[in-house]
C-alpha positions as semicolon CSV with decimal commas, in nm:
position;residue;x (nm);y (nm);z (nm)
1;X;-0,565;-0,156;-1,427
2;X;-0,619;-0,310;-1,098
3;X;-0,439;-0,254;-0,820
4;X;-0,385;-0,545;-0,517
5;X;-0,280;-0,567;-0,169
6;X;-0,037;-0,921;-0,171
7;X;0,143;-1,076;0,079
8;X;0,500;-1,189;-0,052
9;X;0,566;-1,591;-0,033
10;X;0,897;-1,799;-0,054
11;X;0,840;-1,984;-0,433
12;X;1,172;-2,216;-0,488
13;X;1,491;-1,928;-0,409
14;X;1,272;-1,635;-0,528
15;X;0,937;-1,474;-0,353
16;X;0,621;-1,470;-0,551
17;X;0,254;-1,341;-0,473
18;X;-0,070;-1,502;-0,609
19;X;-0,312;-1,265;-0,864
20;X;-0,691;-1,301;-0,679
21;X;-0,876;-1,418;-0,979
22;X;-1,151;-1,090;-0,965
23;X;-0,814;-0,950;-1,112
24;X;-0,732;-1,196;-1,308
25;X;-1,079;-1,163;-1,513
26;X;-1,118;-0,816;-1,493
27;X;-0,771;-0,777;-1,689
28;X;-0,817;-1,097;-1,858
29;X;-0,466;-1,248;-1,765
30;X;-0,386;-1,593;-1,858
31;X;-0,053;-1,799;-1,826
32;X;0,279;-1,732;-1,984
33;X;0,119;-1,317;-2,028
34;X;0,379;-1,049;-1,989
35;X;0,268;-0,798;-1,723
36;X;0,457;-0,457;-1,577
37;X;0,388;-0,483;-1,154
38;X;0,452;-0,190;-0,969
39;X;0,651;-0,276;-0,622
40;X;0,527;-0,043;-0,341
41;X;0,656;-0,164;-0,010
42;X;0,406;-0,088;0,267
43;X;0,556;0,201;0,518
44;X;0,624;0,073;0,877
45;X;0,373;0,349;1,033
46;X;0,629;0,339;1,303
47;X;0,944;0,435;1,161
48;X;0,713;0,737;1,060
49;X;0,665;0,846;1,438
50;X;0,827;1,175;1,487
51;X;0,917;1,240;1,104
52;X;0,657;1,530;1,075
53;X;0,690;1,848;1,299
54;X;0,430;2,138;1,338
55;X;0,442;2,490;1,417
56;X;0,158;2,435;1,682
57;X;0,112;2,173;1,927
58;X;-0,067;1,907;1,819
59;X;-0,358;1,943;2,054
60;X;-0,388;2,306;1,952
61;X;-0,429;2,198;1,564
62;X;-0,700;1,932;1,676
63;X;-0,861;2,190;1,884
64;X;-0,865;2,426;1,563
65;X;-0,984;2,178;1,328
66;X;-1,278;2,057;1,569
67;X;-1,387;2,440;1,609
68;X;-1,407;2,493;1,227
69;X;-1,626;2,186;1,183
C-alpha cells in the first residue's frame, strides 16, 4: 500500500486531497473504488517543545553520544 504526504483542500462544504497518479497506478485505483485512508495529522513540532525531559542535561547527552562515535 502506498503511503502519501497531502495537503487538505476546501471541495464544496467538505475538504478533500488529490491521489498523485504514481499512486494511483501502483494500486491501480480508478473512479467510484472503495478505499480505507488512514488520517494522521502532522504534529506541530512546536507544541512538542518541552514535552520530553532527561536525567542529564542535554549538552551532556550530546557530549556522550559524540564520544562513543
Amino acid at each position: 500500500m502506498g503511503e502519501i504526504e497531502a495537503v487538505t483542500r476546501k471541495w464544496g462544504n467538505s475538504l478533500g486531497i488529490a491521489i498523485p497518479k504514481e499512486i494511483v497506478d501502483k494500486e491501480h485505483l480508478h473512479e467510484n473504488q472503495k478505499v480505507i485512508i488512514e488520517i494522521k495529522k502532522a504534529a506541530d513540532i512546536q507544541k512538542l517543545k518541552g514535552l520530553i525531559h532527561f536525567k542529564k542535561p542535554t549538552q551532556k547527552i550530546k557530549d556522550e553520544m559524540r564520544a562513543g562515535w
